[in-house]
Structures are given as C-alpha cells and as structure tokens.
C-alpha positions in Angstrom: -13.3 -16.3 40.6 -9.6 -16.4 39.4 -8.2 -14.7 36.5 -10.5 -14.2 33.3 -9.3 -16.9 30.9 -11.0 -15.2 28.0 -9.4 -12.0 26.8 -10.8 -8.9 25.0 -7.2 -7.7 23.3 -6.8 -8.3 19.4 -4.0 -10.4 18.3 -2.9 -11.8 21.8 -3.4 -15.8 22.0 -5.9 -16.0 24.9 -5.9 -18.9 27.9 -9.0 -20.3 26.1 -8.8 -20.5 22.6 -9.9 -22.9 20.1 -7.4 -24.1 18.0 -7.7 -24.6 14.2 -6.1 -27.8 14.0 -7.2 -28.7 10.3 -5.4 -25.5 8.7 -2.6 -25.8 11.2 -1.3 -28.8 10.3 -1.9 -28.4 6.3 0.9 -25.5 6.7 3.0 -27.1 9.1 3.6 -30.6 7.5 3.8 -28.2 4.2 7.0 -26.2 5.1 8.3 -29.0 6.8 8.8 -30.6 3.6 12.5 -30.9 2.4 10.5 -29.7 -1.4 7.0 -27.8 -0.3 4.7 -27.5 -2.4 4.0 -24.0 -1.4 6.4 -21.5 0.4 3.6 -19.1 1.2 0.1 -18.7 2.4 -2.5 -16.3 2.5 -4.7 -16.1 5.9 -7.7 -13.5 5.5 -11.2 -13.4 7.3 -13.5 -10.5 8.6 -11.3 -8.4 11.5 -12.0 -10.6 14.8 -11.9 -14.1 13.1 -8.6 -14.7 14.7 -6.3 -14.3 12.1 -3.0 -13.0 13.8 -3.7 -15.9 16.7 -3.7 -18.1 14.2 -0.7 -16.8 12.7 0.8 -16.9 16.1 0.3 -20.3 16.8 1.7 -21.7 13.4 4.6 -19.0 14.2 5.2 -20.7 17.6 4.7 -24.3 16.6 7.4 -23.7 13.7 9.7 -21.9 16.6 10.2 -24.9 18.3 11.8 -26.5 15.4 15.4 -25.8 15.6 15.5 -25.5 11.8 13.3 -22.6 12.1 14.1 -19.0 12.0 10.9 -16.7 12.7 10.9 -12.7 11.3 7.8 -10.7 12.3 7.9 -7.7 10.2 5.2 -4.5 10.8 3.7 -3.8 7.3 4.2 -0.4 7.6 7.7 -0.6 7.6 10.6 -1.1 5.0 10.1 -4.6 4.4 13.4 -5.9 3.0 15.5 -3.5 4.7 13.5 -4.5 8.2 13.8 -8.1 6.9 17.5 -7.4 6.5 18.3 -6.2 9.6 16.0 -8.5 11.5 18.3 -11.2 10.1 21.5 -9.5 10.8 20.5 -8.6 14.0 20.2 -12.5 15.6 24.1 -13.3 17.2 24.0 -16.7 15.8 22.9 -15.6 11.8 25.4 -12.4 12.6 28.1 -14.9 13.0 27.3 -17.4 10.2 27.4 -13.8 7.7 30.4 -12.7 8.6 32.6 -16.4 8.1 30.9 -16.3 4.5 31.8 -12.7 4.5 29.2 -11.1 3.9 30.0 -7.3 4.3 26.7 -5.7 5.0 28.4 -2.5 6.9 27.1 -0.4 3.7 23.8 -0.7 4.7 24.3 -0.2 8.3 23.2 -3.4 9.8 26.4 -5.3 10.5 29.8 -5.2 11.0 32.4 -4.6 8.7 34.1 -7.6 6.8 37.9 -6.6 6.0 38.7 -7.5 2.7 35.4 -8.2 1.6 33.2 -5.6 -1.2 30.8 -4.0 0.9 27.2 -5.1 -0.6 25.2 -2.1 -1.3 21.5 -3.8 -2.5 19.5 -4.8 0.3 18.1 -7.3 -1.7 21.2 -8.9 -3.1 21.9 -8.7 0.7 19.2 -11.2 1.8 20.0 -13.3 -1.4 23.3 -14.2 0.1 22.3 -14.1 3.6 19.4 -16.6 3.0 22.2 -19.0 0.9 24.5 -19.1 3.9 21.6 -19.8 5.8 20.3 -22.5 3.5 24.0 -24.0 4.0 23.6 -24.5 7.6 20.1 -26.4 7.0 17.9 -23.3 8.2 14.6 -21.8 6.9 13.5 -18.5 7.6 9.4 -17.7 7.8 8.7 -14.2 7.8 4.8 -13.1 9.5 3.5 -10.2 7.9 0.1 -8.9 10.2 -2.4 -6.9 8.2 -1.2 -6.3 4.9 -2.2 -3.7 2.6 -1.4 -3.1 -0.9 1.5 -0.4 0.3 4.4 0.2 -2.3 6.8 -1.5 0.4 4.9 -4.5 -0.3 4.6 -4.9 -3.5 8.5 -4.3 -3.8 8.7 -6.8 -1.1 6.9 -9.4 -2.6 8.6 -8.9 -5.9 11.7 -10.1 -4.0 10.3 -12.7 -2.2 9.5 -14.2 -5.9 12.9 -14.2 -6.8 14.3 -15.6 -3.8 12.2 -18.7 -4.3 13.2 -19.4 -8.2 16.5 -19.0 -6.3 15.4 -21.9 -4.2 16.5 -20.1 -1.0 14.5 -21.2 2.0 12.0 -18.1 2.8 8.7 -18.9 3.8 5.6 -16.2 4.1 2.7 -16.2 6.3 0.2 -12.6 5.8 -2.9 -12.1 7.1 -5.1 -9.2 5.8 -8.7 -8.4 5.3 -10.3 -9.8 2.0 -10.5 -6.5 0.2 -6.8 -6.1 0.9 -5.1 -9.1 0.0 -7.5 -9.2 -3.3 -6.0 -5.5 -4.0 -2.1 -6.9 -3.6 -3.4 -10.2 -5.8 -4.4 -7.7 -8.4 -0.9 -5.5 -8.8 0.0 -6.6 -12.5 3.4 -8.0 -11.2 2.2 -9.7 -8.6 0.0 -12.7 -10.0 1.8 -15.7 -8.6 0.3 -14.5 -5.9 -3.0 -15.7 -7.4 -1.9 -19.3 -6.9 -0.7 -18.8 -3.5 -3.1 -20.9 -1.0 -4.9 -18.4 0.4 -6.9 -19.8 3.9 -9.9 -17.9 4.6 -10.9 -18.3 8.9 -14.4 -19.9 8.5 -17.2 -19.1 12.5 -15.7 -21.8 14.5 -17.8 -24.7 15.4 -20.7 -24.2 17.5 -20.3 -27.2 19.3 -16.7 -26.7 19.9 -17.6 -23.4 21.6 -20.6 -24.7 23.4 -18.1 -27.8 25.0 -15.3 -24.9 26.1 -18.5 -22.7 27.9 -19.8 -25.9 29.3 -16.2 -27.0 30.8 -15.3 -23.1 32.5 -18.6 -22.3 33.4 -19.2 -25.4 34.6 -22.6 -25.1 33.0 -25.2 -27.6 31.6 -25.0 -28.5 28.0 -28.4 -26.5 27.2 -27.2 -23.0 28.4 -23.5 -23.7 27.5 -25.1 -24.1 23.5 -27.4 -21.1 23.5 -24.2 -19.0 25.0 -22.4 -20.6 21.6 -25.0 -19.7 19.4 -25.4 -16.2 20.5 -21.5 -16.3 18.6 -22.4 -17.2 15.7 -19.0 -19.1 15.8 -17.5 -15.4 15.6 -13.9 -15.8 17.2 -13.8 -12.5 19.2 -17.2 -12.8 20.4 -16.2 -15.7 21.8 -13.7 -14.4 23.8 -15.9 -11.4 24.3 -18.9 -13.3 25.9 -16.9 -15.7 27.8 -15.2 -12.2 29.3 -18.3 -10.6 30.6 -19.8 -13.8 31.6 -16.9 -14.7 34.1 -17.3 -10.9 35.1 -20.6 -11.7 36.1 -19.5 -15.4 38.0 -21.0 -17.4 34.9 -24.3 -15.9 33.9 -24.1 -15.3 30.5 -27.8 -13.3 30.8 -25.8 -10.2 32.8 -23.7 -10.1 30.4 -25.1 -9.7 27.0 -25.7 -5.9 27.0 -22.0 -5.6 27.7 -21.2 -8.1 25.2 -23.1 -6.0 22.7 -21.9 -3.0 23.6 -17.7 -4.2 23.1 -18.8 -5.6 19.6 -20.5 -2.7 18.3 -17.8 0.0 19.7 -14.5 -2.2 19.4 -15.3 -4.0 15.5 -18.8 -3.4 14.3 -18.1 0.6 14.0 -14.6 -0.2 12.5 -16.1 -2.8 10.2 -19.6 -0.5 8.9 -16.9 2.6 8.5 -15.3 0.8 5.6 -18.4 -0.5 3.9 -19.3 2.1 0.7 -22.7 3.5 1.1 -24.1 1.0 -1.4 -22.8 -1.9 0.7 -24.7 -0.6 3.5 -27.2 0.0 1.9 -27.7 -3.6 0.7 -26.8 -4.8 4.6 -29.6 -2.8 5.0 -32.1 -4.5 2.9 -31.0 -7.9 4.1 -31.5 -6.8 7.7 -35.3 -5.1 6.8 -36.0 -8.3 5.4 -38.3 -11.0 7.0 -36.2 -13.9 6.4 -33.1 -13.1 3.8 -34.8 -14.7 0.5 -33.4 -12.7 -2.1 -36.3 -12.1 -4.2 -37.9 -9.8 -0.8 -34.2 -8.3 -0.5 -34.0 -7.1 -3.8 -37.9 -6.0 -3.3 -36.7 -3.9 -0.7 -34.2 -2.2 -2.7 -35.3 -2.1 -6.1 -32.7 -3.3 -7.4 -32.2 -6.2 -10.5 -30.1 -9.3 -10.0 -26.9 -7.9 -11.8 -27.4 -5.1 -9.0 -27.7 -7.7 -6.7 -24.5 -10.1 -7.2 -21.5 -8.9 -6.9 -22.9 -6.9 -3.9 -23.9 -9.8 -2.5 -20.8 -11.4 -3.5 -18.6 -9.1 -2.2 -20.2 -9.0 1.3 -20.5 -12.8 1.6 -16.3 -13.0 1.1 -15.4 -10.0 3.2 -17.2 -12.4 5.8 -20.5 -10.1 6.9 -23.4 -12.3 5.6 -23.5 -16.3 4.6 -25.2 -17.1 1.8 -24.6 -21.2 2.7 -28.5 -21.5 1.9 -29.4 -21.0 -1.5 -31.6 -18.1 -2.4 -30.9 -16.6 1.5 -28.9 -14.4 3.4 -28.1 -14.3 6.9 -25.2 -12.0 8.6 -22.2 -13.8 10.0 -21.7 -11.6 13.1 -23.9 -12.0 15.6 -25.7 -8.9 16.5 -24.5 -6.8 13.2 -27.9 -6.7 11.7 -29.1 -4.6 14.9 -26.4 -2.0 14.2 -26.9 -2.1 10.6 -30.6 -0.8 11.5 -29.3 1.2 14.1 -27.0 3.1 11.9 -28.1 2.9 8.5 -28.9 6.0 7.1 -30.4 6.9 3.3 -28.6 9.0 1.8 
C-alpha cells in the first residue's frame, strides 16, 4: 500500500479527515460580515475531538481571503507583546505602520520613526496598529491553541475587550479543554466571555466515518460500519484505527490491539491523570455497572442524587460519558471504560 492517509499526530490536519462543515461555515460567514455578530468563539471538546484541526481549517479557509490577516500565538507566551510583534513582523503591516508613523522602536519590534513619540504600551501599540490596519480594509484573527486560565491570558483578553468597543477589527478563535475555558469564563473581569459562542466538538457521525472506511479500504458497507462504531465517533480514534488498519493492508481485526494500546498510552492515561479521585471513582461505578441506569450506579457507590449530579454533570461536559438517554450513562470514548477498570484503584 501507499502512504497511510490517516495520521496518529495531534493537531496536524490529516489526508483523511472529516470536515465539520455545519460549525465551519456558522464562523466563517460570521466574521465575514462587514458588522459580526460575534468577533470571537470558543472551541472546546475532550483532548482528541479535533479541536486545533478544526481551528486550522477555519484558520486556512479565512487565509485565503485577502482581507484576512492570521496570528497564531502559543499560550504560554506573552500574548500582546507576541501579538505585537507577530504584527510588526509581516513586511506588508511593517510598512503600512511606519507611513502612519507608528514608532514602535521602544518596544523593540520595529523600526524607528524619526520625528514620531516612541509608543511605550504594548497595548496602545496594537490599538493603533489594528486602526491603520482597519484603514486599509484588513481584519486580523488571532488562534490561541490550548488555553488555560494563565495571568497572560487574562491580561490578554482584557485587551482584546477593549479593542472591540474600539471597533477595531480583531477576531479570536481558542480552543481549550472544558474545565479550562470554564476557569477563564469564571475570572471576575472576564464575563463577556460568558456570552462568547462557545462550540463544543460533538463524536462525528457514525455514518460519515463508516462511508470514509468503506471508500479507502475499499471494504463492504457491513465491516466498514462496525470499524466506525468501534469509534464511537471519537475523532482521533478515527484516525487511530484507520492507521493500524492500513498497517495491516485493510483488516481492521489485526489491528485493534494496537488501536487500544495508542489510545490508552497517547490520551486515556493523559485524560484519567486529570480526573480527581472522586471523578474516577464515579467512572468507576458507571463502568461496574450492568447497563448505566443511574439508580444501579448510584447503588454501586452509595451515593445520593445531589452526590450524583454535578459529578455526573461535570463528566458528561468534559466529554467522557453521554448521558443522551435519560436515566443512563454510557462513556464517549470508545474503550475508556476498560481502562477505567483497569486502573481504578480505591483509595
């Protein structure tokens, strides 16, 4: 066989990959608007779910608009002074800031502007680098992967606030787990975030899945669906399965214990090392249970429903179990309550 279409590295947009058209084009035809509604959106989902492809794609798709400018800034950094010189850094922006003379030389990332005040706030800095911008019919989208409620952040999305009651033409695109972008939702000064659409990367379609095995495998329809199902819809297992099943020339069979083994040491171990103890211990009682019905799960752990909840709650938005059927649980990833039993242990 030729190259392996699938691919088994986080973040990278794969040869096979299926598209999420739907929340795509909601954020596309939104900041192509001469007056958005919304200037930013949230993308967050259980690590795997593809949310830095997605954020890719709608970064690419933008690109190709010549109105476009596209920053990628690395969360750990200094945000606004990264964003700054990102900005600064581009030949054609460099140019269009120095003939509105914007003297940026005190902070190091451009040249000096003779008879022009040296500006000495980075953010008063982007402020007037985003207006010249916004003369020359530009907007800027800055991706943000993984964000964490990190003091850079916050300050950075304090500014980004003000630059849009400035009406300057910034747009935001983070991804981050639940728990994280609910933390940076939560900082007292950062509620507009609150209204902020926030996307959260649902299993992909079985069927979808089950059509992309049938067409590279060149499978029937029948083996093609019980390959998708063993994904649960689960973006990186996906990729995972369709990996080790074109290692094996299209027997999906060879390669499940392989396909286990990558999920449970490349994302399960991540994923079960940040649960607390209690949340594994209610994963736990889900998977010892016969068929998820609460009333045997909370049987199992003796707890009350005000126990129950917000554990349940909690779990079912970080994107580990689906509680789409009332009065059951199931586990989103396929294969995580094996390792739950596996690994659980009482303490």
């Amino acid at each position: 066989m030729s190259v392996n279409p699938y691919s088994l590295t986080f973040g990278k947009e794969p040869k096979q990959a299926i598209s999420r058209a739907a929340q795509m084009i909601d954020i596309l035809e939104n900041f192509g608007e001469d007056m958005p509604s919304q200037q930013i959106y949230m993308i967050s989902g259980v690590r795997g779910c593809g949310k830095t492809v997605f954020m890719t794609e709608v970064a690419k798709n933008l690109k190709e608009q010549e109105n476009f400018i596209i920053v990628e800034l690395n969360s750990s950094g200094a945000l606004l002074s990264d964003f700054a010189a990102a900005l600064a850094s581009e030949d054609y922006l460099a140019r269009i800031f120095q003939q509105a003379s914007i003297n940026l030389s005190f902070l190091g990332i451009g040249l000096e502007v003779k008879g022009s005040v040296p500006i000495t706030n980075v953010q008063v800095a982007i402020s007037k680098m985003l207006e010249s911008i916004k003369k020359h019919k530009k907007k800027v989208m800055v991706c943000i992967d993984e964000v964490t409620a990190t003091e850079q952040m916050k300050i950075f999305a304090c500014a980004f606030q003000i630059f849009i009651r400035q009406d300057l033409p910034l747009y935001l695109l983070m991804t981050g787990l639940y728990e994280n972008i609910n933390s940076l939702q939560n900082e007292k000064n950062l509620t507009f975030l609150y209204r902020a659409p926030k996307i959260e990367l649902k299993p992909l379609n079985i069927r979808t899945i089950a059509l992309n095995y049938k067409k590279t495998f060149k499978i029937n329809e029948d083996v093609a669906t019980k390959m998708a199902k063993l994904t649960k819809g689960y973006s990186f297992a996906f990729q995972v399965l369709g990996y080790f099943t074109w290692s094996h020339n299209g027997d999906y069979e060879l390669a499940l214990d392989e396909y286990r083994q990558y999920l449970e040491d490349y994302v399960y171990e991540k994923i079960w090392y940040e649960l607390s103890g209690k949340d594994k211990q209610f994963l736990y009682g889900v998977a010892s249970s016969r068929n998820g019905k609460t009333s045997e799960i909370k049987e199992i752990l003796g707890i009350a429903n005000n126990e129950y909840t917000p554990y349940r709650d909690r779990l079912i938005k970080r994107g580990i179990l689906n509680g789409n059927e009332h009065g059951t649980l199931t586990f989103s990833l396929p294969l995580f309550e094996d390792y739950v039993r596996s690994n659980y242990i009482d303490e």
